[in-house]
Backbone bond lengths (Angstrom), bond angles and torsions (degrees), N, CA, C in turn:
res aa  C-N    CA-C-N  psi(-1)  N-CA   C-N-CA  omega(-1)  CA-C   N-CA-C  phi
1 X - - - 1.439 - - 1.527 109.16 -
2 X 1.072 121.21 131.25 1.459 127.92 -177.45 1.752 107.57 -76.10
3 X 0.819 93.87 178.68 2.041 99.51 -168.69 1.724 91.57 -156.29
4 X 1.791 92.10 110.32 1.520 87.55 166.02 1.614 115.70 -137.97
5 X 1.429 109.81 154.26 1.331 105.40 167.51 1.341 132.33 -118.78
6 X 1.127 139.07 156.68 2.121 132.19 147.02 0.601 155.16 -81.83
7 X 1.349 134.75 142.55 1.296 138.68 -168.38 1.520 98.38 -118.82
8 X 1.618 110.94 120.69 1.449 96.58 167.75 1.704 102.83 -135.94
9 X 1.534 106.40 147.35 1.519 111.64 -147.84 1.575 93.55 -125.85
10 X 1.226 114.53 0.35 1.959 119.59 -178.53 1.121 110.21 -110.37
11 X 1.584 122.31 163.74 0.906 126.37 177.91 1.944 97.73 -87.56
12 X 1.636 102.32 161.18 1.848 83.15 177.08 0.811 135.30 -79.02
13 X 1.365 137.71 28.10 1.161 138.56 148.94 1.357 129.90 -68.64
14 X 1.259 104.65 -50.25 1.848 127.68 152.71 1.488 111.03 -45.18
15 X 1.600 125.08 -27.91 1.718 108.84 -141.92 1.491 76.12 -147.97
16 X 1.266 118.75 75.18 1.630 131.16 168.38 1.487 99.67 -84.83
17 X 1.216 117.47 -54.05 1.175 129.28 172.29 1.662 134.28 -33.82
18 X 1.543 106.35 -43.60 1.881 118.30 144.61 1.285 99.88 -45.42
19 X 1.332 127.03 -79.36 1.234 117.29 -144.81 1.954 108.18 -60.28
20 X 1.241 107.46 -28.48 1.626 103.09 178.97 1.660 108.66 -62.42
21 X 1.597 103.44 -41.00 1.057 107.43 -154.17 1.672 107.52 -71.41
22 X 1.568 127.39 -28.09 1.156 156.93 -172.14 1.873 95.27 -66.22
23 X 1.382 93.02 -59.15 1.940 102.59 174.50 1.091 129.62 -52.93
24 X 1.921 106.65 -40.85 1.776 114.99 175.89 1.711 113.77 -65.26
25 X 1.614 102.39 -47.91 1.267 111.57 173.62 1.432 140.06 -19.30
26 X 1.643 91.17 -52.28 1.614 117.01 178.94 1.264 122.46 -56.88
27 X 1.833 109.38 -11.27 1.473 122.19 -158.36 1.956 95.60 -118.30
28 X 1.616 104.02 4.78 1.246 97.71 173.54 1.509 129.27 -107.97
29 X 1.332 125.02 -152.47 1.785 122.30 169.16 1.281 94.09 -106.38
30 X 1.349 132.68 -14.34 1.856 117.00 170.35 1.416 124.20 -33.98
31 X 1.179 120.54 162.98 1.363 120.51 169.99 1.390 99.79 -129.78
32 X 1.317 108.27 138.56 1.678 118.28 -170.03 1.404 79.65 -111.55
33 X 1.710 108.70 138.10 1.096 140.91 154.74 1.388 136.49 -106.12
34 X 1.054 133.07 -13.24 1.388 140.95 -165.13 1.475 118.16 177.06
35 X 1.569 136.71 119.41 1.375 126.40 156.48 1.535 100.96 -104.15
36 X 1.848 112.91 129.41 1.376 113.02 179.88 1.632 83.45 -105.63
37 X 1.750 112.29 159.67 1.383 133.42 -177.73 1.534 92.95 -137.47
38 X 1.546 100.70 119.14 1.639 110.17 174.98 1.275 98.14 -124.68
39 X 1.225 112.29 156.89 1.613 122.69 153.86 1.835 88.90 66.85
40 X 1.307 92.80 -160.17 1.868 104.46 168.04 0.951 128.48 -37.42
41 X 1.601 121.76 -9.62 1.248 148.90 -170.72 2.011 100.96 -63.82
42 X 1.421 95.31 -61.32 1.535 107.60 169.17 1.696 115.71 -24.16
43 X 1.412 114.67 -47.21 1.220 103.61 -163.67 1.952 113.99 -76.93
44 X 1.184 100.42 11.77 1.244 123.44 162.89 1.826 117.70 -28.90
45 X 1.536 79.08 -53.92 1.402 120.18 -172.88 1.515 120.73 -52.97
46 X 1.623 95.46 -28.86 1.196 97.07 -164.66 1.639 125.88 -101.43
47 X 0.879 146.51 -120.67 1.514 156.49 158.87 1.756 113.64 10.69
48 X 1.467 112.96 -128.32 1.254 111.57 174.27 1.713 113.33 -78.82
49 X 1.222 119.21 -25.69 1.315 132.73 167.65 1.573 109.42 -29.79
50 X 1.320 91.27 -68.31 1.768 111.99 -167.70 1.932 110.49 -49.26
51 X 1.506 89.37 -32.00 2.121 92.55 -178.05 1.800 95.49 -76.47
52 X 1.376 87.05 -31.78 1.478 69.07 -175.14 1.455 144.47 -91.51
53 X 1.410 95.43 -19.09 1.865 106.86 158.10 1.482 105.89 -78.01
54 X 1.432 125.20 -21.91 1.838 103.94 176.13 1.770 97.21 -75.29
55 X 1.291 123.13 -50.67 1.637 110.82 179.28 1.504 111.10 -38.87
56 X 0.863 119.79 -78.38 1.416 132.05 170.08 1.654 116.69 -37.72
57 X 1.134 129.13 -13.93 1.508 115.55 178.65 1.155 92.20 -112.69
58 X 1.509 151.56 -13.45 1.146 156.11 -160.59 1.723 98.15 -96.30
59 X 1.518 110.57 -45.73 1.830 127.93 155.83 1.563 123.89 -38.88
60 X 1.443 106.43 -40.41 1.434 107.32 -170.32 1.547 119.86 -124.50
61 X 1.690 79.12 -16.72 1.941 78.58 166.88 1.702 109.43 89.47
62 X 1.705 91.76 20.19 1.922 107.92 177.64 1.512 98.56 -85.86
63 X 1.419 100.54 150.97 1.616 120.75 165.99 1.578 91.59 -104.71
64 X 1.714 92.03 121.39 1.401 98.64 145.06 1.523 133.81 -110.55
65 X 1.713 110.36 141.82 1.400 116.41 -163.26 1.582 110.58 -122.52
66 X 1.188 123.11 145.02 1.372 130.45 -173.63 1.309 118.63 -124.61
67 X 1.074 138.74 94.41 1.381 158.71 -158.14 1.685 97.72 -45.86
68 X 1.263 121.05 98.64 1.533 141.70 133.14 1.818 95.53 28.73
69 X 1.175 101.10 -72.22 2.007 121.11 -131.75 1.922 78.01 -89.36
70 X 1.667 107.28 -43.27 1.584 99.57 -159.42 1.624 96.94 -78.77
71 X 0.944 108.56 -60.86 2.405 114.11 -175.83 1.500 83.37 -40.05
72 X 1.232 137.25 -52.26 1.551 103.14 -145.97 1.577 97.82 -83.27
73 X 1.285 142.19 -28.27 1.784 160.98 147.58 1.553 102.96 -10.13
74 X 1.889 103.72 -70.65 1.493 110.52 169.06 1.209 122.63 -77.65
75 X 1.495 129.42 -16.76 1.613 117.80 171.51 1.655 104.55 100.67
76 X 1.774 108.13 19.49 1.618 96.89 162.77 0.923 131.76 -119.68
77 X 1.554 146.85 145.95 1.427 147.11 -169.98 1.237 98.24 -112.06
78 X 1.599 108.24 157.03 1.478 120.01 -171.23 1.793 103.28 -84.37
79 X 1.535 111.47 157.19 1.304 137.55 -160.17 1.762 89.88 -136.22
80 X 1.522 89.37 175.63 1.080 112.53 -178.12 1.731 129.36 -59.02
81 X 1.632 94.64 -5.29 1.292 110.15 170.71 1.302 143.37 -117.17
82 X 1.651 98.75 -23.29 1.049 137.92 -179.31 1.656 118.36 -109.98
83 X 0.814 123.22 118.47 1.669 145.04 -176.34 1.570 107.96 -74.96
84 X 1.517 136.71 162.93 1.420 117.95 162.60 1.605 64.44 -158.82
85 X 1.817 100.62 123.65 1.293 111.99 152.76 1.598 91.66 -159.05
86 X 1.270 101.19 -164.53 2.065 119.87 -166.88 1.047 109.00 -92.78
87 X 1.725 125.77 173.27 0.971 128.54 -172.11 1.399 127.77 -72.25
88 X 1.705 103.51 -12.09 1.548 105.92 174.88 1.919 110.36 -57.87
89 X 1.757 104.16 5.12 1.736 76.17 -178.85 1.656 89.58 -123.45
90 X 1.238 117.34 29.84 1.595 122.08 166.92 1.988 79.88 -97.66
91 X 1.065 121.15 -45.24 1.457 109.17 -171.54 1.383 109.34 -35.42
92 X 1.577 91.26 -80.04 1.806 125.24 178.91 1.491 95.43 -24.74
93 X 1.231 123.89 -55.96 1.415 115.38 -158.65 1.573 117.77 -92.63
94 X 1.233 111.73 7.78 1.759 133.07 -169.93 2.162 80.83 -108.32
95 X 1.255 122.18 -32.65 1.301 113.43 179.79 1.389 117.35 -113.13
96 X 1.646 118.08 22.39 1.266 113.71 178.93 1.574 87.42 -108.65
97 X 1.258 101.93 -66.78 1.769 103.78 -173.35 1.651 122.29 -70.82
98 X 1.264 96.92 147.17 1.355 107.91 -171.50 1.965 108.86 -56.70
99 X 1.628 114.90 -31.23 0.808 101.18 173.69 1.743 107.40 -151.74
100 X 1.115 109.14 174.39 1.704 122.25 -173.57 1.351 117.85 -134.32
101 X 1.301 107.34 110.35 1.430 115.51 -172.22 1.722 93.78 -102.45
102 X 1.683 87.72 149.64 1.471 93.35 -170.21 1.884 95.87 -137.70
103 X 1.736 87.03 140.28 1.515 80.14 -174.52 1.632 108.53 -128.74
104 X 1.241 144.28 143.53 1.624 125.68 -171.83 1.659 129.56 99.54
């Protein structure tokens, strides 16, 4: 079984494309490990976005993480769904999963 994670670097308007790709997933044998949010990526976090990556990581059993440097830029702290730590766990997760899709 493959093990993959994301990187998403847009805000969602830019990065429609995560969110499809996050949806097809669910219909595969992958194992999602990690979505990292850098840069604009953060605002992920927010609005209708935000119900919908916690449904969905709660679905597949993803950690979601919010880049340290970007949440504190936009003014968000991590919740019960959402993580805010550094890039050492975009590392971790560039060396846990077999692969890293990057979107933004």
């Amino acid at each position: 079984m493959t093990t993959l994670s994301l990187l998403i670097k847009n805000e969602p308007a830019f990065t429609s494309a995560a969110l499809r790709f996050a949806k097809a997933s669910s219909d595969t044998d992958a194992r999602m490990h990690c979505v990292f949010f850098f840069g604009k990526g953060v605002l992920h976090a927010t609005g209708q976005e935000k119900q919908f990556w916690s449904h969905w990581s709660r679905a597949v059993g993803a950690r979601l993480v919010l880049c340290s440097a970007s949440a504190e830029t936009f003014g968000l702290t991590e919740d019960d769904d959402f993580s805010v730590e550094g890039l050492g766990e975009l590392i971790e997760a560039g060396l846990t999963s077999g692969k890293v899709l990057s979107f933004g």
